[in-house]
N, C-alpha and C positions, 0 to 999 in steps of 0.2 A: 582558508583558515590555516595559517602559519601554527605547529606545534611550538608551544614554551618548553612543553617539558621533552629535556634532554635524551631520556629513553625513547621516547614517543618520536622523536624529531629522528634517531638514529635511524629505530625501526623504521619511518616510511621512507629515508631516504633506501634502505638495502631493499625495500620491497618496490618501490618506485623502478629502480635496476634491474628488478632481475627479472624471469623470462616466464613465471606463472600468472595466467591473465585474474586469476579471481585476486591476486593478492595484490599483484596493480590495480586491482579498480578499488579495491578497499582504499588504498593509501590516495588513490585519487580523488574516489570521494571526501575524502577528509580535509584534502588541500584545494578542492576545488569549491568548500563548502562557502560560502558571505554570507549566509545570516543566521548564523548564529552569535548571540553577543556575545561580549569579552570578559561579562560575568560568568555566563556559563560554561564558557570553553574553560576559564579559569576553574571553574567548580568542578569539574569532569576529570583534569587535567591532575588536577589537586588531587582528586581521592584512586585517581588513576595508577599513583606513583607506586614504583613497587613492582607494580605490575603488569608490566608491556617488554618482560625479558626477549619473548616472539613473539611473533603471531597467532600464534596456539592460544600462549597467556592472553593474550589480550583481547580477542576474542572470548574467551573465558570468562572473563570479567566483567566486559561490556553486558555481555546476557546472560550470565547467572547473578552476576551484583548489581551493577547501573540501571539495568532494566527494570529488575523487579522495584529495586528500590525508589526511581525517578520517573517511568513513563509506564509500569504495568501496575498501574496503582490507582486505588480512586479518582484523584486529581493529579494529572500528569502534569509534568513542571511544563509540558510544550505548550500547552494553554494557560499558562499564568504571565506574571510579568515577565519572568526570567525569561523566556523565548517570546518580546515582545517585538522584535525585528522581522519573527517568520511569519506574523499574523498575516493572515490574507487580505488583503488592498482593495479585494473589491467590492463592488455592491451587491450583493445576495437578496435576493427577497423570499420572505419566509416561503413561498407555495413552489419555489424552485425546487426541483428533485434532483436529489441526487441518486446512484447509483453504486453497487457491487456485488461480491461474488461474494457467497457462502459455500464454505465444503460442509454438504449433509450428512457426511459417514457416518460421522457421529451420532447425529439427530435420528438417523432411517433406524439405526442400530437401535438408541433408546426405546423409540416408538415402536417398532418391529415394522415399519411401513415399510416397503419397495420401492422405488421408485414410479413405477408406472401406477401404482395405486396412490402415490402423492398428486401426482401427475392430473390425477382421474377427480380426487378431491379438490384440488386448487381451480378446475375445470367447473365442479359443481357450486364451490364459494363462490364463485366471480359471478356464476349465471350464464355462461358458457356452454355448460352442458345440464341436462337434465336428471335430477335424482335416478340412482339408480340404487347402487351397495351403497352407496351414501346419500341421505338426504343431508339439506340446507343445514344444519343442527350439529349432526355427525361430523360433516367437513371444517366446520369451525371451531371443532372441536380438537378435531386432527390439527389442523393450522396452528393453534393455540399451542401444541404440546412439542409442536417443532419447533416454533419460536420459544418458548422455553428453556428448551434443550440450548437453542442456541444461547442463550442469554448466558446461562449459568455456566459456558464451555469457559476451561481454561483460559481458551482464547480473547475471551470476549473482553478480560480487564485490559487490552490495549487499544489504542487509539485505531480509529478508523481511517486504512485510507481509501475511498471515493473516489467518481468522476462525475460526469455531470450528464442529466440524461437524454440534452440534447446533443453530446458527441457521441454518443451510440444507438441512436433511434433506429439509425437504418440497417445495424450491425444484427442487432437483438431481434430484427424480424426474419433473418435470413434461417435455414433450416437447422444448418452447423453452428448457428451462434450462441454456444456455449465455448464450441475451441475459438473462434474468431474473438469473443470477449477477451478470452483469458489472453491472447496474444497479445490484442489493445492495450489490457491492461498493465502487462509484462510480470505476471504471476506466472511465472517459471516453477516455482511451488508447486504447483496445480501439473501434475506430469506423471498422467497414468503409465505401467507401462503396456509394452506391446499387448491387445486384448483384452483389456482389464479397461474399464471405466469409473467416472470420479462423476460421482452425482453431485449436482450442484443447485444453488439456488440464488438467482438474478434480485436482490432487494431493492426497492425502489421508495424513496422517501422521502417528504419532503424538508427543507431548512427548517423550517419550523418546529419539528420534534427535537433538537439540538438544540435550538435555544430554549427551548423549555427545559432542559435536560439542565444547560448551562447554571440557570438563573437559582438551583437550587446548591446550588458552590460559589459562597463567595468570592473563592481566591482563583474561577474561571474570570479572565479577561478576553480572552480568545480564543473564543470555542471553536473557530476555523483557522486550521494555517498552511501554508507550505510547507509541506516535509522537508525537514534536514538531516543529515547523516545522522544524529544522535535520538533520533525519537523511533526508529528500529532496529533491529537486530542487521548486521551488516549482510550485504548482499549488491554481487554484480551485476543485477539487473534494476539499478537504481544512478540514477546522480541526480545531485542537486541542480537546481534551475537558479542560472542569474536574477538577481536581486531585481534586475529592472521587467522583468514578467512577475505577473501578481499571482502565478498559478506554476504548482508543478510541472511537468511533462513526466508523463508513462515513457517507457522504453518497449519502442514494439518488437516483440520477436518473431514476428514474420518479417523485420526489415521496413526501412520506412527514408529510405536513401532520398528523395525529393519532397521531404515534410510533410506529408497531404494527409497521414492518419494521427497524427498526435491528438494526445485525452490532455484536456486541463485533470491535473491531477492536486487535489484535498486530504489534509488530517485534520480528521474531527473527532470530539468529544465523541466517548461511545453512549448510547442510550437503551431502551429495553426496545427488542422488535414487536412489533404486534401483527396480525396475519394479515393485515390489510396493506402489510409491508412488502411482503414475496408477491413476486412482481413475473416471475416465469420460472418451471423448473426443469430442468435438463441436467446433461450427462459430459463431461469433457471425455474425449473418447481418444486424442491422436496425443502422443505424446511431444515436448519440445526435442526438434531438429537443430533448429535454425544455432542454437547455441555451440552446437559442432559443426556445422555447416549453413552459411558458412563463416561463422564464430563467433565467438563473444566480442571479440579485438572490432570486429568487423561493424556489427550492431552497438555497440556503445562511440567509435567513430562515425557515421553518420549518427546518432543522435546527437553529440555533440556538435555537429555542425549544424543540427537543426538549434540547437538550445542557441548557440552564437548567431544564427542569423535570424532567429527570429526575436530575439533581446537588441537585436545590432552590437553585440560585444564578441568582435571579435578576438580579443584578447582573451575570453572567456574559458578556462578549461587550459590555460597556459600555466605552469609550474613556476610559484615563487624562485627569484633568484638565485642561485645558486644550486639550483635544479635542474636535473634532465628532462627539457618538455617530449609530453606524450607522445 
């Protein structure tokens, strides 16, 4: 995605140059972006002006004004026509599930629950385990007021992005698979520090509540699409995927040099959870390494050599003319 506008074009070329890895991958993802149309980039680009003196600004802007106002809103523009290039290509069928990560902080806090007494609950919803401090009733109860919490969280008015839950089937049984998730998934975010633990919650869901969700917004057309640079907040642990893959790719931060763990990666329409949604609950306990060792530079080059070979676009991730490539 070639910048028009002038300010925008300066700043990535001096960030493209220089020797900070998070502000190269910002201006890379931008130039590396193909599906976003020429309407929107135009739209963006337009009300952008002004405001891209640095980096600082322009980050600035992207997430306190563009965001709110174009993707953390009831109907995001990335499921309408205006981002009709990024729709997803492929065949979905409603009983498909998807998958992801919830942070509970929030939710435990509201509810006063613990962890290990969610744990205890979601064990006796299922039929898993046997009434004990909760009967069948109580736990659905409990369920009900976490999902809630979640719904209503600040968070919850942006778009969802998803994997698919037969790329983590065999991840999600293993014992640590809450840190193993989170590296799949390249939620860098998600980074207790030393000691400290991040309770979390595995949702599991299927296509079918999305498009219910969809059919109630006229001006949704594509209630699934490929993420592109412009439907979140900027971050290095992201690029976009060639046009000729119908699915994201995650960026793993455990490293992922001979391709074998990539998640097709989705943004979807958000909808309300229900308890029959939380799918396992666990704790992210090890903090991200792999980002300084050994680095950012490092994991976002083999990913991109997986997105080029498995697109067959080698030219993929190459800098428009008159650029310095990566």
């Amino acid at each position: 995605m070639t910048p028009r506008l002038k300010e925008l074009k300066d700043l990535l070329k001096i960030g493209c140059a220089g020797s900070n890895p998070i502000l190269v991958a910002y201006c890379h993802n931008y130039l590396f972006e193909g599906r976003v149309l020429h309407q929107r980039q135009a739209d963006y680009e337009g009300a952008l002006q002004g405001q891209a003196s640095d980096f600082e600004a322009w980050d600035l802007w992207h997430r306190d004004r563009y965001l709110p106002r174009a993707i953390h809103c009831e109907v995001p523009e990335t499921f309408t026509d205006l981002n009709a290039s990024a729709a997803h290509s492929g065949d979905l069928q409603e009983d498909q599930r998807l998958v992801r990560i919830e942070n509970l902080g929030h939710a435990l806090h509201e509810t006063g629950l613990a962890i290990d007494e969610l744990q205890e609950i979601l064990a006796v919803a299922v039929n898993k385990a046997p009434a004990g401090k909760y009967d069948i009733i109580d736990a659905q109860a409990a369920l009900e007021d976490i999902c809630a919490s979640l719904n209503r969280s600040p968070h919850s008015v942006r778009p969802r992005f998803a994997g698919f839950y037969q790329d983590v089937v065999d991840t999600i049984d293993e014992s640590d698979w809450a840190n193993r998730v989170r590296d799949r998934f390249g939620l860098a975010h998600f980074d207790p520090r030393p000691g400290e633990t991040m309770p979390v919650a595995l949702m599991s869901y299927p296509v079918r509540g999305l498009l219910q969700a969809a059919r109630r917004h006229t001006e949704v057309v594509h209630p699934v699409c490929v993420p592109t640079v412009l439907d979140h907040e900027f971050t290095a642990c992201f690029l976009p995927a060639p046009r000729q893959l119908p699915y994201g790719r995650t960026l793993q931060l455990m490293g992922d040099p001979a391709c074998e763990h990539k998640i097709a990666e989705v943004l979807h329409l958000r909808f309300a959870y229900r308890p029959e949604h939380i799918h396992k609950i666990g704790a992210v306990t090890e903090p991200v390494t792999t980002l300084s060792n050994p680095g950012l530079d490092s994991l976002r080059a083999d990913h991109l050599f997986c997105l080029q070979y498995e697109s067959g676009r080698d030219d993929f991730g190459r800098l428009p003319t008159g650029w310095t490539d990566p």
